[in-house]
N, C-alpha and C positions, 0 to 999 in steps of 0.2 A: 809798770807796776802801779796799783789801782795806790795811792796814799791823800793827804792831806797835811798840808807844810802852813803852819801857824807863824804869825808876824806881828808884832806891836806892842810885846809887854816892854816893861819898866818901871823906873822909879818915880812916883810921880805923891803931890804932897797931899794932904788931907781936903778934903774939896777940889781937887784937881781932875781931870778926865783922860782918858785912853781909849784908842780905838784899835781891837783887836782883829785880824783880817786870818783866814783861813782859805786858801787854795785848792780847788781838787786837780787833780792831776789822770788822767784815763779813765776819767768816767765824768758822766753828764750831773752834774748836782741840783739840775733841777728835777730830776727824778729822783730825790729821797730827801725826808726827813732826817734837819739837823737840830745840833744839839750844841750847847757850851757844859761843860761840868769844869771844877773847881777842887783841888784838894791843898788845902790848907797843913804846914806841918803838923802831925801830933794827930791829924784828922783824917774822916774817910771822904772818902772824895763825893763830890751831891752836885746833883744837878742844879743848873741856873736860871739855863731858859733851854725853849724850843721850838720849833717852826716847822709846822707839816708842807708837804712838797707843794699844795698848792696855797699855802698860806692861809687855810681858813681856821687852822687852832695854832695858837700860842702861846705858850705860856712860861712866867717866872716864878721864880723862890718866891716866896714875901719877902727873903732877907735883901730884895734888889730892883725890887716894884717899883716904876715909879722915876728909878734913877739907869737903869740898864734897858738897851734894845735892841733885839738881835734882829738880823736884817740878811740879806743875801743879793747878789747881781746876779740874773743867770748870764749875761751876755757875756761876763770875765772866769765863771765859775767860782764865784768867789761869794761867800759868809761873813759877819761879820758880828759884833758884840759893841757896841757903843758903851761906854761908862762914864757916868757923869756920879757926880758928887761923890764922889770914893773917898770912903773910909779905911782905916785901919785895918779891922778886919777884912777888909775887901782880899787883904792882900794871900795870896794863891797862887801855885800853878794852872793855869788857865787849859783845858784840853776841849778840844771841836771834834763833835766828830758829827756820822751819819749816818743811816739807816736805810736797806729797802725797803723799808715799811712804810711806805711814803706817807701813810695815814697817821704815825703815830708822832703822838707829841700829846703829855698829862701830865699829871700834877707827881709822878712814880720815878719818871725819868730813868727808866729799868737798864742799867748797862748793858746786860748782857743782850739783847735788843740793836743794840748799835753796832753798825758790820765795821767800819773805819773809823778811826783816832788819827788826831794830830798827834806829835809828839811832846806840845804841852810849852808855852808860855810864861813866864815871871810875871808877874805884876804884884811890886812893891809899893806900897801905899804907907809915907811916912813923912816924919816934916827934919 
């Protein structure tokens, strides 16, 4: 079964860092564009970042410029979301997912566009 199993949130304090890891499982990840999105209680869920299959577009929120960087190994088939300076708001369930569209990755972050999801990570940001 084609999925993706998410690994790394928690509670971590205001200026602190997390590194989020995301897994594919039967299928090759370096043939599609991935994705982090974020839903916040109370909130709609929004893209973070993204990274087309061959890494030549990328792109982040403004809300995490700067301090967040999404990355991938293809040799583990493994994704990842780096976060450095976290904030409060930062704080989310964290969801990866991917895409056959190995070209896409923009500033729209269109869900419905994304073939697989993670089942979605914590990441509490508090002191």
């Amino acid at each position: 079964q084609l999925r993706l199993v998410e690994s790394g949130g928690g509670l971590v304090q205001p200026g602190g860092s997390l590194r989020l890891s995301c897994v594919a499982s039967e299928f090759t990840l370096d043939q599609y564009a991935i994705a982090w999105f974020r839903q916040a209680p109370g909130k709609e869920r929004e893209g973070v970042s993204c990274d087309s299959a061959r890494g030549d577009h990328t792109n982040y929120a403004d809300s995490v410029k700067g301090r967040f960087t999404i990355a991938r190994d293809n040799a583990t088939n493994t994704m990842y979301l780096f976060m450095n300076s976290l904030k409060p708001e930062d704080t989310a369930t964290y969801y990866c997912a991917a895409t056959t569209l190995s070209y896409y990755c923009n500033q729209y972050f269109t869900e419905g566009l994304y073939d697989y999801w993670g089942q979605g990570t914590q990441v509490t940001v508090s002191s």
